[in-house]
C-alpha positions as CSV (number, residue, x, y, z in Angstrom):
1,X,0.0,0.0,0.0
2,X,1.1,3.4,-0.9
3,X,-0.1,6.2,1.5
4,X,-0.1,10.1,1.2
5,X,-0.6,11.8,4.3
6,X,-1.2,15.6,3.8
7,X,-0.7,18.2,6.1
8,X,-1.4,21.4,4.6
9,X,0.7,24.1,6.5
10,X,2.6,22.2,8.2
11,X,6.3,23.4,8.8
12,X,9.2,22.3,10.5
13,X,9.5,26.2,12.3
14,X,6.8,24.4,14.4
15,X,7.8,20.7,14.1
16,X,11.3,20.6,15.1
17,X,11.4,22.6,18.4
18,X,8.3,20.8,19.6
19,X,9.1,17.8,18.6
20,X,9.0,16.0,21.7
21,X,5.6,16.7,22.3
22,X,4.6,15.2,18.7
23,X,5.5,11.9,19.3
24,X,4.3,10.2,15.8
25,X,6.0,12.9,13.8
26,X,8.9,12.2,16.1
27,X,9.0,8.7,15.7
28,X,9.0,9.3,11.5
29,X,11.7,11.6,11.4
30,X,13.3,8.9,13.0
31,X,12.0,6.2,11.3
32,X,12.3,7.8,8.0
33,X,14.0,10.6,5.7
34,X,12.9,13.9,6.3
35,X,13.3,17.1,3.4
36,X,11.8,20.4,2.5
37,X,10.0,20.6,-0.9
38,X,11.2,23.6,-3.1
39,X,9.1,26.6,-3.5
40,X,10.0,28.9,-6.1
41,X,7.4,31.4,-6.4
42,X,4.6,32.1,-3.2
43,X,2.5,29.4,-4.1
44,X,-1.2,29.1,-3.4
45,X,-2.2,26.2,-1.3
46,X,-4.7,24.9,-4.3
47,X,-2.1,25.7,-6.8
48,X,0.6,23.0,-5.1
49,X,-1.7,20.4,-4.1
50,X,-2.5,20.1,-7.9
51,X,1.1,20.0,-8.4
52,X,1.5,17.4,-5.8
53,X,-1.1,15.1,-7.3
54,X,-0.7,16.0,-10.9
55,X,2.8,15.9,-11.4
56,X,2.8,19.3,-13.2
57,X,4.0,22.4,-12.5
58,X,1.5,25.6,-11.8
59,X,2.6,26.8,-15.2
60,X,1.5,23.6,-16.7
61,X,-1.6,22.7,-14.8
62,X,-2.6,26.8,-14.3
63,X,-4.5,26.4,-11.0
64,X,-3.7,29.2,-8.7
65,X,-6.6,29.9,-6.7
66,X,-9.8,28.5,-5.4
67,X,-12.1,32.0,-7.3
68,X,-11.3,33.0,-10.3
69,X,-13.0,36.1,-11.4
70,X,-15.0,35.9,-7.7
71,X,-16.2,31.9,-8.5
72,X,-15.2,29.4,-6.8
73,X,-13.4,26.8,-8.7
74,X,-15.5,23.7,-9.3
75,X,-13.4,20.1,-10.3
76,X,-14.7,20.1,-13.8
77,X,-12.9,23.7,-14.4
78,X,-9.5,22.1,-14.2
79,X,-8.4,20.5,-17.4
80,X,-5.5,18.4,-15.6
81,X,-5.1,14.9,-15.0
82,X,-4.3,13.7,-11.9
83,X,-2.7,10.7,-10.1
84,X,-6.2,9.2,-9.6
85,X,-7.0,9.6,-13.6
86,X,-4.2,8.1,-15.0
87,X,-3.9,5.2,-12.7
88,X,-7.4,4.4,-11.5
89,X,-8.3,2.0,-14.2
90,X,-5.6,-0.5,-13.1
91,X,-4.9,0.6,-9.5
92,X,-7.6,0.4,-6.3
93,X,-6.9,4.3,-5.4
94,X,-8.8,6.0,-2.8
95,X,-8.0,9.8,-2.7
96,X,-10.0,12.0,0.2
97,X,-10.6,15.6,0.9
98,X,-7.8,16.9,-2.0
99,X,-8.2,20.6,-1.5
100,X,-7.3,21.8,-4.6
101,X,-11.4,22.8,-4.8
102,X,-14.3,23.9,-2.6
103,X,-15.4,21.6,-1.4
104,X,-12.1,19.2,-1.0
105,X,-12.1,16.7,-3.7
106,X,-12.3,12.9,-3.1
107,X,-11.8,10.2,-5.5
108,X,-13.0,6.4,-5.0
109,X,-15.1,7.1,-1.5
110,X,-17.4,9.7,-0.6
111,X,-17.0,12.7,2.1
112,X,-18.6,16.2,2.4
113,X,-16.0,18.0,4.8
114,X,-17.9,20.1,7.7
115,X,-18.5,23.3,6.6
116,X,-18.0,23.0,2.9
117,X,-14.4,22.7,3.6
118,X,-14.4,26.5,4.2
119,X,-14.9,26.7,8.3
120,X,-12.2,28.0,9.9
121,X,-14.4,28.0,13.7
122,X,-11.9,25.5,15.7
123,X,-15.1,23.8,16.8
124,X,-16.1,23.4,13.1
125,X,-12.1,22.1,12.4
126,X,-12.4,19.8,15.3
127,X,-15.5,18.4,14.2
128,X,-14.3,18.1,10.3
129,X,-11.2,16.3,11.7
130,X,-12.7,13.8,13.5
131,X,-15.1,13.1,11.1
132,X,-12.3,12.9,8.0
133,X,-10.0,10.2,10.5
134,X,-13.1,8.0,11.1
135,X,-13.2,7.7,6.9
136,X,-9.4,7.7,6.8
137,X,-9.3,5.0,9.0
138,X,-12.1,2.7,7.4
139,X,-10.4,3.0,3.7
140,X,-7.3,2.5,5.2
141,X,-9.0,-1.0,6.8
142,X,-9.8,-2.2,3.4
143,X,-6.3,-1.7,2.4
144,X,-6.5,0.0,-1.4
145,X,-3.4,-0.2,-3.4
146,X,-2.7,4.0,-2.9
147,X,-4.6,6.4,-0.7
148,X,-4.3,9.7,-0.2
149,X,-6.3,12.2,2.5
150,X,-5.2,16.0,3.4
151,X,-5.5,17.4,6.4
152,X,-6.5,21.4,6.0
153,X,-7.0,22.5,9.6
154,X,-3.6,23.8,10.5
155,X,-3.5,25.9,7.4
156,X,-6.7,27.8,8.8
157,X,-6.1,27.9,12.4
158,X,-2.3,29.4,11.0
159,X,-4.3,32.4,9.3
160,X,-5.6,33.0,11.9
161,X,-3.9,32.0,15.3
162,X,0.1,32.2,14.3
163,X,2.5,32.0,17.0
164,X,-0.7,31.6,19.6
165,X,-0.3,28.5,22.4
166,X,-3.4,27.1,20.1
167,X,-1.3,26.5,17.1
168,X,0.9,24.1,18.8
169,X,-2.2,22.4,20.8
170,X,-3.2,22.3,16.5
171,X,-0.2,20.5,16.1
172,X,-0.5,17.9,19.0
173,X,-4.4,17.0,17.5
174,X,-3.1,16.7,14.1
175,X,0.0,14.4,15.2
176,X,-2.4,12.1,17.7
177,X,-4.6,11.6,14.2
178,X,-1.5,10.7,12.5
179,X,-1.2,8.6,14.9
180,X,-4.3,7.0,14.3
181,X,-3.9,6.4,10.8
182,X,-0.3,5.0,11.1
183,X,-1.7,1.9,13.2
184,X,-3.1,0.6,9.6
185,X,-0.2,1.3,7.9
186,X,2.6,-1.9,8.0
187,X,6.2,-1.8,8.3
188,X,6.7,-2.6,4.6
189,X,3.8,0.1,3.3
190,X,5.3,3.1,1.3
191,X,4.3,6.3,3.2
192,X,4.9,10.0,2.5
193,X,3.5,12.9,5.0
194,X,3.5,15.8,3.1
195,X,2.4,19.6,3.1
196,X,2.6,22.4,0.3
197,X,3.9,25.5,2.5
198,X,4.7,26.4,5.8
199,X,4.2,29.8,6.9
200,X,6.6,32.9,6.9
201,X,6.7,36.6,5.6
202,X,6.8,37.5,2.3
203,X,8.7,40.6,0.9
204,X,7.0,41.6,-1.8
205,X,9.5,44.4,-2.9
206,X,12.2,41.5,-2.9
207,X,10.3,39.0,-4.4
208,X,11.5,36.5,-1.3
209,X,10.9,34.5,1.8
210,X,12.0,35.6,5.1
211,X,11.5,34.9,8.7
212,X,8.4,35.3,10.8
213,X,8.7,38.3,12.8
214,X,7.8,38.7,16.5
215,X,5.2,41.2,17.6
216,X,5.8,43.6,20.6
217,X,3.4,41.1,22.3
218,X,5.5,37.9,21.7
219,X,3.4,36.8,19.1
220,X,4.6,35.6,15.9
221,X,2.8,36.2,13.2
222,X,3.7,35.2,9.1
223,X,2.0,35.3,6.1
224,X,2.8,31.9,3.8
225,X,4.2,30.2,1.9
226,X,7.7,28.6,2.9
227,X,9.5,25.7,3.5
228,X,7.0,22.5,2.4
229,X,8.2,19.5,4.8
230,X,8.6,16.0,3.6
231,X,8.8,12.6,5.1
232,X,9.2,9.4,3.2
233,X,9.3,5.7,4.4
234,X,10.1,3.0,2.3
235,X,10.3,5.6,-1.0
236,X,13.0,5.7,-3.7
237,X,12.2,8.5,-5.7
238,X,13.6,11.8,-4.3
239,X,11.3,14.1,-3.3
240,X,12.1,17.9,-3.8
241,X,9.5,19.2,-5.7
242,X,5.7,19.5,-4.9
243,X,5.7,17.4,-8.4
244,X,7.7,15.1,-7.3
245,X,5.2,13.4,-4.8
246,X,3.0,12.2,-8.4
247,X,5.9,10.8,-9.7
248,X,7.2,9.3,-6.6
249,X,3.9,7.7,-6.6
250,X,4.0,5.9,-10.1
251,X,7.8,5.0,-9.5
252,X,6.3,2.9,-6.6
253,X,3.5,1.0,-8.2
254,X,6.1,-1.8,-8.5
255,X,4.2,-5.0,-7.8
256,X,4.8,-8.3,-9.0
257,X,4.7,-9.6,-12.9
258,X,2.0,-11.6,-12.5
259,X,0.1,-9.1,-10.4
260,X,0.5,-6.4,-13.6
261,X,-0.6,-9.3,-16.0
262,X,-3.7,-9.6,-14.1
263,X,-4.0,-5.4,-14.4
264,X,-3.4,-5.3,-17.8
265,X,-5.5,-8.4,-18.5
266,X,-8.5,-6.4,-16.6
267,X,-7.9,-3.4,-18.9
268,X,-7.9,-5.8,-22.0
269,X,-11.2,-6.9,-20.8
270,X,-12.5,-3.5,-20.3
271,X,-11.4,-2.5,-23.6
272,X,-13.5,-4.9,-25.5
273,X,-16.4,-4.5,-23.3
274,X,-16.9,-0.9,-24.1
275,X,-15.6,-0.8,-27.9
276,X,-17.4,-2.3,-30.6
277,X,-14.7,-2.0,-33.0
278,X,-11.2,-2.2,-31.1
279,X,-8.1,-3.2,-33.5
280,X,-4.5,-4.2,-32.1
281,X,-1.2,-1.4,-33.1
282,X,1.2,-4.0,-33.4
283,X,4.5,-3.3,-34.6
284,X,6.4,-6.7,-34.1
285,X,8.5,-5.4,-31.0
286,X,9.0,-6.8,-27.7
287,X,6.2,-4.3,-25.9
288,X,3.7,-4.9,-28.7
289,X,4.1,-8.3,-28.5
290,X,3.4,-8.3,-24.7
291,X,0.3,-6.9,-25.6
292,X,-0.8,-9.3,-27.9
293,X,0.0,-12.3,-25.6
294,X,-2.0,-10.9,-23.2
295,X,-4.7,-10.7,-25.4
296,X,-4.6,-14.3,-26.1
297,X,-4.3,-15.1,-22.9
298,X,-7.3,-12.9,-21.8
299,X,-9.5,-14.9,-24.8
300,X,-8.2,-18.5,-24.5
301,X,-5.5,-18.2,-27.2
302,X,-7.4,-16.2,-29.3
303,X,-7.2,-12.4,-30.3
304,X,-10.4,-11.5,-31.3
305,X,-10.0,-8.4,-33.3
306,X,-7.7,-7.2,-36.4
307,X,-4.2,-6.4,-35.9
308,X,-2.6,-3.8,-37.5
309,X,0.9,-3.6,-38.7
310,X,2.1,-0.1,-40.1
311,X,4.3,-1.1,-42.8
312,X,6.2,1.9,-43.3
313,X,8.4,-0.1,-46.2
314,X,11.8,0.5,-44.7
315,X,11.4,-1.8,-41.7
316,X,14.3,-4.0,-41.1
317,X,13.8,-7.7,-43.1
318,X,14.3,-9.1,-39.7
319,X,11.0,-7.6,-38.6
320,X,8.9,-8.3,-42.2
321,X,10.3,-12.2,-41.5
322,X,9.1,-12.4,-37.8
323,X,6.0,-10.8,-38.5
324,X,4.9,-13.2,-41.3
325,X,5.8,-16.1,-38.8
326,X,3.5,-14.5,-35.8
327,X,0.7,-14.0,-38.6
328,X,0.9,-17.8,-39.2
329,X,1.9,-19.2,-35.9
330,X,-0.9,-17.4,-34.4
331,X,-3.3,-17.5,-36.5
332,X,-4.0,-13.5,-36.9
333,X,-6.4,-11.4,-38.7
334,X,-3.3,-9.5,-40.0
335,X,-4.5,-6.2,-42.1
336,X,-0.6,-4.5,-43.2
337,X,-1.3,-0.8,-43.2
338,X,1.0,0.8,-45.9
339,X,1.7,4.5,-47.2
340,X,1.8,6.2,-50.3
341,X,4.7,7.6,-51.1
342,X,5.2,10.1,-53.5
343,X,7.5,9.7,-56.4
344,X,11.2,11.8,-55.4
345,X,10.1,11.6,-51.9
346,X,13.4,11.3,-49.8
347,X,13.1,8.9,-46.8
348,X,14.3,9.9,-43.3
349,X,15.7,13.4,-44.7
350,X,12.9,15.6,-43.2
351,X,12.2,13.7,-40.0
352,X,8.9,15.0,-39.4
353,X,7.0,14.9,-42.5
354,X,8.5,11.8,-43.1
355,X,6.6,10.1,-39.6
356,X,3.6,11.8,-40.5
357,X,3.8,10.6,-44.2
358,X,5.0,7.0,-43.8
359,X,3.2,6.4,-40.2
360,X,0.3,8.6,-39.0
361,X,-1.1,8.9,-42.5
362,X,-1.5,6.0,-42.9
363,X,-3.1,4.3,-39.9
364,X,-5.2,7.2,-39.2
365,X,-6.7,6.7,-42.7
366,X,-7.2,2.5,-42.3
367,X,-9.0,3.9,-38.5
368,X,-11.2,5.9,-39.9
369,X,-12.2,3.3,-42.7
370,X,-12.8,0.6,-40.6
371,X,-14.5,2.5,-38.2
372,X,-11.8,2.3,-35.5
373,X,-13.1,3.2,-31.9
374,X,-9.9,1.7,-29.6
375,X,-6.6,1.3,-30.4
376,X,-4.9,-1.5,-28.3
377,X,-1.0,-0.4,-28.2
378,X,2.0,-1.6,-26.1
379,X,3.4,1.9,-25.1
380,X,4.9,2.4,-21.2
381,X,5.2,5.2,-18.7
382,X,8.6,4.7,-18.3
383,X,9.7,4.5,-21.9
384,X,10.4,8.0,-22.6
385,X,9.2,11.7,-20.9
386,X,6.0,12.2,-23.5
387,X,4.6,8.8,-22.7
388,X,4.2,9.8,-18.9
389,X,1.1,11.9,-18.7
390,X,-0.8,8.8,-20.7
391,X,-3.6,7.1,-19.6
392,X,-4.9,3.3,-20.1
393,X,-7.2,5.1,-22.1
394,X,-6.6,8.4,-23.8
395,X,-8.9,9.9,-26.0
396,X,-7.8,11.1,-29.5
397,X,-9.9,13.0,-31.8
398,X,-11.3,9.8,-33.6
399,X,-10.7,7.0,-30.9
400,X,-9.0,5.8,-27.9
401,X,-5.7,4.4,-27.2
402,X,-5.9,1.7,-25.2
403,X,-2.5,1.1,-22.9
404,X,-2.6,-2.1,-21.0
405,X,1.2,-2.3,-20.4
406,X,1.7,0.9,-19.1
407,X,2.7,0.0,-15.7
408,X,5.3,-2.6,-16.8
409,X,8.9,-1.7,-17.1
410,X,11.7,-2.6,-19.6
411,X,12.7,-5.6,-17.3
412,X,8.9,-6.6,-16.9
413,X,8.5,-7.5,-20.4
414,X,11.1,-9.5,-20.6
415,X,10.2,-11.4,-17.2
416,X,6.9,-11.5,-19.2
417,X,8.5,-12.7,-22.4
418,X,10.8,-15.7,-21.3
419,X,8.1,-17.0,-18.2
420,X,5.7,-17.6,-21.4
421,X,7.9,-18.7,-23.6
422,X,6.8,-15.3,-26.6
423,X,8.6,-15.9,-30.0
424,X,10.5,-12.2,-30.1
425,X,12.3,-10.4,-32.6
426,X,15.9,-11.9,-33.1
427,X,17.2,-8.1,-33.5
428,X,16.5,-8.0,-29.7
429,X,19.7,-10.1,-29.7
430,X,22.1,-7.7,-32.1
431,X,22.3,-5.5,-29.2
432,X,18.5,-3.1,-30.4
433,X,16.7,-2.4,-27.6
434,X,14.1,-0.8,-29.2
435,X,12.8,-1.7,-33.2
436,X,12.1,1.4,-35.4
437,X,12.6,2.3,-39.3
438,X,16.1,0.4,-40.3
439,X,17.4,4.1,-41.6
440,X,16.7,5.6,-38.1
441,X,17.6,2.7,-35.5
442,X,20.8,1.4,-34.4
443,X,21.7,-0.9,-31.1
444,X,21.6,0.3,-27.6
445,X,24.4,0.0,-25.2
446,X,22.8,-1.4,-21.9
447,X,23.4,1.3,-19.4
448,X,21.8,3.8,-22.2
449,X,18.1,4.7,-22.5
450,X,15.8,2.3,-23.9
451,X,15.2,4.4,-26.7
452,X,18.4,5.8,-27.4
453,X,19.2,4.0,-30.5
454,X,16.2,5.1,-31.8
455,X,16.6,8.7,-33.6
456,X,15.9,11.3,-30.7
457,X,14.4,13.9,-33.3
458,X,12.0,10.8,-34.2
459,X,10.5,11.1,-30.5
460,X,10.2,15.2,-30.4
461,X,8.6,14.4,-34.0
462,X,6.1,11.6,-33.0
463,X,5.5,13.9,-29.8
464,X,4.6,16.7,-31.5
465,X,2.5,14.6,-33.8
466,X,0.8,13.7,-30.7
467,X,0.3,16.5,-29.7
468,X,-1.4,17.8,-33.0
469,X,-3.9,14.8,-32.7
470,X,-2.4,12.4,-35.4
471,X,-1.7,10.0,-33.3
């Protein structure tokens, strides 16, 4: 289980020299690695949360407030995916009171936070925090494969009771629910406690963060936004970046093979049960070939829909060879997709239009006259930076791609591959990592990127083409 505790406004200013009397804080910092997340600008406490579950930054995802233009921001305004989107088709997530909205958001259970989640009465808070750890505690029972709850309360009692003997009483609740929620999580469950600022003065005339200042009356009082704390156990990835919690997140979704087969199988199954006309994208390489297994296996050895092969005529003779033997061996309802090509045209010299021409062209043309709704491919998260932000299923303009595999690693497929005994390409053993056009591929060394024989212009190119809708 992967948990994400948040603690919005949280700060080690008031963690560390109290941190005897927050015992289950205490016993993390011990227990685990502690940091401070990077703020580069005064952030906006909606603004980093979708960071922190969205993997972008503010400039990417654009969410700075809760109103814009004095309306308060509803979930449908904000054209970002999130951790929840992108995984929740393969992964039992449970995400509660995310307050990058009014009211909090909550994905997978159901809550409606006292107050509309905009009380700031400490009876109100007290109330709304009880309530919220009661439904922490009974997701947390059932165990789901990631969860993630906020706490909000300390950011409002901090507006408005800074530096006052109730902000560290604030603290003490807040650490005894931590506590709470701690006795479901196990010794080997991936944790991260988390919040998106502390608080502090602002110079606005320097542009910069400085101390809280002391009143006359002893008093300190700040205005945010500094110094986000951080606390892993049991996580690789390292966090220093309110994005970094998302991708900390996917790097950890590393269960066992046979665990993701059953994931992808269930999106497989999904697939077919929602498209009428789904087709396989198979290119004859190790991933797509993955994907096509697991198709069989999903339909008792059968594949029960067309698969395409883009052709693009400059394809390696190992890969034309080993294709016609899967066709046979397998028995498939092989339709080879192949482009026009105008007379003079130059191959590989203009990167881009040569893609478009030889691939996208093509395929998008057979989709749309066979009616295509889903397109069943074997790309992976982990493959290269534009396949990150994909989904198991990501709508295009005419049709969905459909992405069973995108959980599995490099290693995965070949677990994958040699535990089923799959036929692969015998390039795979010429040192390619990675099968493209034969004028734009060349073998990998080991300790290089996956795709790094493959023609690094040729991924900016098929990005952009992305991008643009053509595929």
């Amino acid at each position: 289980m992967i948990v994400v505790i948040g603690l919005d406004a949280a700060t080690w200013k008031m963690i560390n020299p109290n941190i005897d009397d927050l015992p289950n804080l205490k016993r993390l910092v011990n227990e685990g690695k502690t940091g401070t997340i990077e703020l580069k600008e005064r952030p906006h406490s909606a603004s980093v949360w979708c960071s922190i579950f969205s993997g972008k930054t503010p400039e990417e995802h654009g969410h700075k407030d809760f109103v814009i233009n004095g309306e308060l921001q509803k979930r449908e305004d904000i054209k970002v995916k999130f951790i929840w989107d992108i995984v929740g088709d393969a992964f039992d997530i449970k995400a509660l009171d995310i307050p990058f909205v009014y009211p909090p958001y909550n994905y997978g259970c159901e809550y409606e936070a006292v107050g509309y989640g905009l009380s700031s009465n400490p009876v109100e808070l007290e109330e709304d925090m009880e309530k919220l750890t009661e439904k922490a505690v009974e997701i947390l029972k059932d165990r789901p494969e990631i969860f993630a709850v906020v706490y909000t309360m300390l950011d409002k009692i901090s507006h408005f009771h800074w530096g006052e003997p109730m902000l560290l009483d604030w603290y003490k609740k807040i650490d005894a629910k931590l506590g709470e929620l701690l006795e479901y999580v196990k010794e080997d469950d991936k944790l991260i406690v988390v919040s998106d600022h502390g608080f502090c003065d602002w110079d606005e005339v320097k542009g910069e963060h400085t101390l809280p200042k002391s009143t006359p009356e002893g008093e300190i009082k700040g205005d945010h936004h500094h110094e986000a704390i951080v606390i892993t156990k049991n996580i690789k990835y390292d966090i220093k970046r309110p994005q970094d919690v998302f991708n900390a997140i996917k790097s950890e979704l590393d269960i066992g093979i046979e665990e993701k087969v059953e994931k992808s199988k269930k999106i497989i199954k999904e697939a077919f049960d929602r498209f009428n006309k789904p087709v396989i994208a198979w290119t004859s390489g190790k991933d797509s070939m993955a994907v096509l297994s697991l198709v069989r296996e999903t339909f008792d050895g059968n594949v029960p829909c067309p698969v395409l092969h883009g052709d693009t005529t400059v394809k390696f003779k190992e890969i034309y060879e080993f294709r016609d033997m899967i066709k046979d061996k397998w028995n498939l309802d092989m339709i080879v997709v192949k482009p026009e090509i105008p007379e003079g045209f130059r191959i590989s010299e203009d990167r881009e239009n040569c893609c478009h021409l030889l691939k996208t062209v093509p395929m998008q043309k057979k989709f749309e006259e066979m009616g295509i709704d889903a397109v069943l491919s074997g790309i992976r998260w982990d493959e290269q930076e534009a396949r990150s932000r994909e989904t198991y299923f990501s709508k295009r303009e005419t049709h969905y791609r459909v992405h069973p595999i995108l959980h599995w690693s490099e290693n995965d497929i070949w677990e994958y591959t040699k535990s089923r005994g799959i036929p692969y390409n015998p390039l795979y053993d010429r040192g390619y990592r990675s099968l493209g056009c034969a004028p734009c591929t060349k073998p990998t060394s080991k300790d290089g990127a996956e795709r790094s024989g493959r023609s690094q212009d040729k991924e900016k190119i098929m990005e952009r083409l992305r991008a643009l809708g053509y595929w």
